[in-house]
C-alpha positions as a printed Julia matrix, in Angstrom:
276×3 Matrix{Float64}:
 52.81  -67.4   378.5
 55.45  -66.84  375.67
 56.22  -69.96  374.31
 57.99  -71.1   370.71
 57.64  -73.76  368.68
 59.83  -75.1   366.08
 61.09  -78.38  364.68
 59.67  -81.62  362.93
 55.51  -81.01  363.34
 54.62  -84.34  362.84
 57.44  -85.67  365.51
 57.09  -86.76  368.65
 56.78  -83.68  371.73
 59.09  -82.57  373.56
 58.48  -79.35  376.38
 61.07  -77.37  377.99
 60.99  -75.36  381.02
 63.54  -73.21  382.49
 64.47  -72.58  385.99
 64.03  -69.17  388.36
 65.31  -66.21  386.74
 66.26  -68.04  383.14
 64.5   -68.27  380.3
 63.56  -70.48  376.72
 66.87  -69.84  375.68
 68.75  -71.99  377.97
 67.72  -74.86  375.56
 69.02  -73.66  372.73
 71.44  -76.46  372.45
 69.04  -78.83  372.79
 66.73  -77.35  370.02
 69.48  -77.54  367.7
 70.37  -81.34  368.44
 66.14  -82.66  368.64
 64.62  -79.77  365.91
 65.15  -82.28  362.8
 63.1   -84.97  364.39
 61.19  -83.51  367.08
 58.27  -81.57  367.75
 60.19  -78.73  370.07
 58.43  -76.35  372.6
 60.16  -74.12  374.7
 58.84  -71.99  376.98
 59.04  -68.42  379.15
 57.46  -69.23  382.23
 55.43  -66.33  383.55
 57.49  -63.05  384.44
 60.8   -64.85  382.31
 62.23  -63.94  378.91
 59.18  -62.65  376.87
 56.26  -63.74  379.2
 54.74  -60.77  380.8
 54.79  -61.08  385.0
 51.66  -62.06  387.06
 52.99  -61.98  390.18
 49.55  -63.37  391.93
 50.43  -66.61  390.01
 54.15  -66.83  389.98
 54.74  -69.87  391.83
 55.35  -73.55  390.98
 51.23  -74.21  391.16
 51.06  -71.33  388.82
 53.81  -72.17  386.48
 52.66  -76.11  386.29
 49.22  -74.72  385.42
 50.59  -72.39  382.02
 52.36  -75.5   381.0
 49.42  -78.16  381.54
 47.08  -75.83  380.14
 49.83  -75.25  376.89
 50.37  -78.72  376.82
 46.28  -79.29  376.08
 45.78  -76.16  374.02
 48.35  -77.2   371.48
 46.81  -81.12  371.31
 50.38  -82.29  372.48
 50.02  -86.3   372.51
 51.88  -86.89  375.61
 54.86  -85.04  375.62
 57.73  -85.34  377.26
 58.65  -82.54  379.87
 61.98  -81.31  380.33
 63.14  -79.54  383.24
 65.79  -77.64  384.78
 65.99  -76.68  388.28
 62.97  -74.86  389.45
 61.51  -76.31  385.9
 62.13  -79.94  387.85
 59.51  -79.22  390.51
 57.13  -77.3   387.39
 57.64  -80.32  385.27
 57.16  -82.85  388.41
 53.19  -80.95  389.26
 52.27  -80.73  386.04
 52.64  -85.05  385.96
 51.76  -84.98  389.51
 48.34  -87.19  389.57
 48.24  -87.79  385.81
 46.29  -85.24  384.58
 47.81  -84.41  381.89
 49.22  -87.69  379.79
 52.57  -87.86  379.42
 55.49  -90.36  378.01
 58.0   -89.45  380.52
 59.96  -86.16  382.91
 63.31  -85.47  382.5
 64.37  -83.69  385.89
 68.06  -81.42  384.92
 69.97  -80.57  388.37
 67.15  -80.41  390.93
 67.59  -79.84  394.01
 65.46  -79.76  397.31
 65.95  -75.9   399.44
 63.89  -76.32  402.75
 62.1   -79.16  404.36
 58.94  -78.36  407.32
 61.86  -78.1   409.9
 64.06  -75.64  408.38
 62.01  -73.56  406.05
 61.73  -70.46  408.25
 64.52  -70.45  409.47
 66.48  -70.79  405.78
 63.81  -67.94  404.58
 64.46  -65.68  407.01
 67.82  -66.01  406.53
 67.82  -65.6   402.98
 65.37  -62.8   403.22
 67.38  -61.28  405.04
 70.66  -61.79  403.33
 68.79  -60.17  400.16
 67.84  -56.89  402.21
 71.3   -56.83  403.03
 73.23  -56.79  400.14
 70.07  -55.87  397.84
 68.83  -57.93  395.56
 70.75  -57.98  392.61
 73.64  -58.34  394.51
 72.35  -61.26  396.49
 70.96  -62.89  393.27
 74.26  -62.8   391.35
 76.17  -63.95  394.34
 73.51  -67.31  394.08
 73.88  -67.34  390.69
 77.72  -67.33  390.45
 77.6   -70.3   393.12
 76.25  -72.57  390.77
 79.48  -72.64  388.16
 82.39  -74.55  389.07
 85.7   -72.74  388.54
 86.45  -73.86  385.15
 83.08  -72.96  383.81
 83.01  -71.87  379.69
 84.25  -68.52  379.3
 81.17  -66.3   378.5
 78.18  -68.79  379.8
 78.48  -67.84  383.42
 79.33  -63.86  382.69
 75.95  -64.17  380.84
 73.73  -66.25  383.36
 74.7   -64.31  386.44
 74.42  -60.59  384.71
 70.38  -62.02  383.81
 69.7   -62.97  386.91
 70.81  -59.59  388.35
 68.22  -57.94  386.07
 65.64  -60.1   387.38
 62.76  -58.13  388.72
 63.24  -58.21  392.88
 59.47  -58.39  394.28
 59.14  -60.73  391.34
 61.96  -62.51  392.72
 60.82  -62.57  396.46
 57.79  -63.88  395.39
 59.04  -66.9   393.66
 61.85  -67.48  395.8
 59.77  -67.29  398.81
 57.03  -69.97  396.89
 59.78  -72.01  395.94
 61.6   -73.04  399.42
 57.72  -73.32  400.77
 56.92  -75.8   397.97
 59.84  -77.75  398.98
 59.43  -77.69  402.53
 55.61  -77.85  402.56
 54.28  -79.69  398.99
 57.19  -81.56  397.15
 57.29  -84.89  398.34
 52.98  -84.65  397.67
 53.58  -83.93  394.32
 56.3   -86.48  393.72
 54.12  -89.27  395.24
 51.21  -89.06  392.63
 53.96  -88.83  390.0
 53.44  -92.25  388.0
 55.16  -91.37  384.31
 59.11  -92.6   383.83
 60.85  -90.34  385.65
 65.04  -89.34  384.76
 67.07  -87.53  386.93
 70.0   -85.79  385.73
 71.78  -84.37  388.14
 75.66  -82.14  387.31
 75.93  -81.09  391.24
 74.56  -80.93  394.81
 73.33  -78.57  396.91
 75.81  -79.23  400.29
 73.91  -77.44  403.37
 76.07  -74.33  403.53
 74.39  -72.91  400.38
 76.18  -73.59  396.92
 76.71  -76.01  394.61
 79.57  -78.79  394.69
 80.23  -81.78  392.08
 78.5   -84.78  393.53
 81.0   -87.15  395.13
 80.42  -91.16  395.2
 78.59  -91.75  398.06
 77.26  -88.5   399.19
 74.04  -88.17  399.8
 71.6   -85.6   397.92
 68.3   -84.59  399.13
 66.17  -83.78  396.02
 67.71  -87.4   394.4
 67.22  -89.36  397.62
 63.83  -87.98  398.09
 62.52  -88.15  394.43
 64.1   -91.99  394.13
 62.08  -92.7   397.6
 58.77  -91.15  396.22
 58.22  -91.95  392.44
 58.46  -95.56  391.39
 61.28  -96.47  388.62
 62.63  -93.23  388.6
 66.47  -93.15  387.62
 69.49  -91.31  387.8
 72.04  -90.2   385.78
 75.47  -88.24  386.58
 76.96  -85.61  384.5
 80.79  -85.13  385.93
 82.74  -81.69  385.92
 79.83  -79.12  385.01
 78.09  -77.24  386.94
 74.43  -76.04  387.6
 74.08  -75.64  383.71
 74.92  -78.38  381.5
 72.67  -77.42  378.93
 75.5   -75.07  377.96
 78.35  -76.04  379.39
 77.89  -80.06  378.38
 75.47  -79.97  376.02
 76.66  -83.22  373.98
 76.43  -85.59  376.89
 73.35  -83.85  378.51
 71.71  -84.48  374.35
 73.08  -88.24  374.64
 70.92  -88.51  377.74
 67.87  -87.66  376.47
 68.18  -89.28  373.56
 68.92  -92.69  375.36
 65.55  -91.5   377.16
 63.45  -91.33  374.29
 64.47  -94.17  372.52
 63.91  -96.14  375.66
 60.45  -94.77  376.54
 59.1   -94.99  372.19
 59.72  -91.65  371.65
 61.79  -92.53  368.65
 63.66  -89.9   366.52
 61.06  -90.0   363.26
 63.85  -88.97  360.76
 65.78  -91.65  361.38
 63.01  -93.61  361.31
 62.39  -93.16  358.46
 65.43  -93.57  356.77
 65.22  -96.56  358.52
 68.56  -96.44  360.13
């Protein structure tokens, strides 16, 4: 797995994984705001960006594994991980039964696709839909669902015309893994999740397929169910963005995780220092 490292060696960790079709770059924002006082790895998670594709292992289970096994290979004391949608169910197995130590997850737009009673039906009909219009139509379609119609000039173009170059049985393969881990595993793997857990959530996935700004009082699945299953965990709104705030809001998605840090000892060493 292709990973990079930069930022402040001796600072506290700090891992972040990308979502289905994406790659390390997403975070660049982020890098730039944590690099002075951090210890910053991103990563491509297999068959993304510059990692090459096993498509055996390209699942959640596989994905959780290159991290955990990263995570101990580079002596990381117990980072925090930082995910973004499919990276939210990858960061939530890696802490899933404590295996590998960690100070805290930081779950970025999740979302929960299938549950045991509607998985094969919402398969086949995505399936389908994909053999349809072909895939990179179908993917850029999802894709462009997850901006909301003011989105930053540029940021969307960009996002969508990746996806499309996605590699389709790549794509089956982890799309079909993903809606069966949600259905099948997720709420498993949230309930032997026992690190400080911070959702951060910019929209909600309405049953119809999409994305839509979450509304007071609406209910979301993946929030409901991950607030029901791991104890403590909190949640935190980002208004008037869509599926990507990393780009699109990148100031008050940084305040965030700041706030996080600070609260769970993970303390920005530069400043420290300085003693400010």
């Amino acid at each position: 797995m292709h990973y990079e490292r930069t930022g402040l060696a001796s600072g506290p960790p700090i891992v972040f994984v990308h979502g289905l079709a994406c790659d390390r770059t997403d975070w660049d924002l982020q890098v730039k705001a944590f690099s002075d006082s951090y210890d910053i790895i991103t990563v491509d998670l297999n068959g993304h960006g510059k990692s090459e594709a096993d498509i055996d292992n390209a699942s959640v289970e596989g994905f959780a594994k290159d991290v955990a096994v990263l995570v101990h290979e580079l002596q990381l004391d117990k980072p925090v991980l930082i995910g973004h949608s499919m990276g939210c169910r990858v960061c939530a197995k890696v802490a899933s039964g404590s295996a590998t130590p960690l100070t805290g997850l930081i779950l970025v737009d999740g979302s929960r696709q299938a549950t045991p009673d509607n998985l094969e039906e919402k398969l086949t009909t995505l399936l389908a839909g994909i053999e349809q219009a072909g895939f990179s139509q179908a993917i850029s379609a999802m894709f462009s669902q997850m901006f909301l119609p003011d989105a930053i000039p540029g940021v969307k173009e960009f996002i969508v015309a990746r996806a499309a170059q996605f590699p389709e049985a790549l794509g089956k393969a982890v799309i079909t893994n993903l809606f069966t881990f949600d259905a099948l595993h997720v709420e498993e793997v949230l309930s032997n999740v026992a690190t400080p857990t911070l959702m951060i959530q910019t929209t909600n996935s309405p049953p119809e397929g999409g994305r839509i700004p979450p509304r007071e009082g609406d209910s979301n699945p993946w929030t409901d169910m991950v607030m029901s299953h791991v104890e403590g965990a909190q949640l935190s709104i980002i208004d008037g963005v869509g599926h990507f705030p990393m780009q699109e809001k990148p100031e008050e998605l940084n305040k965030l995780i700041s706030n996080f840090l600070r609260e769970h000892g993970r303390i920005d060493v530069r400043r420290n220092e300085e003693g400010t």
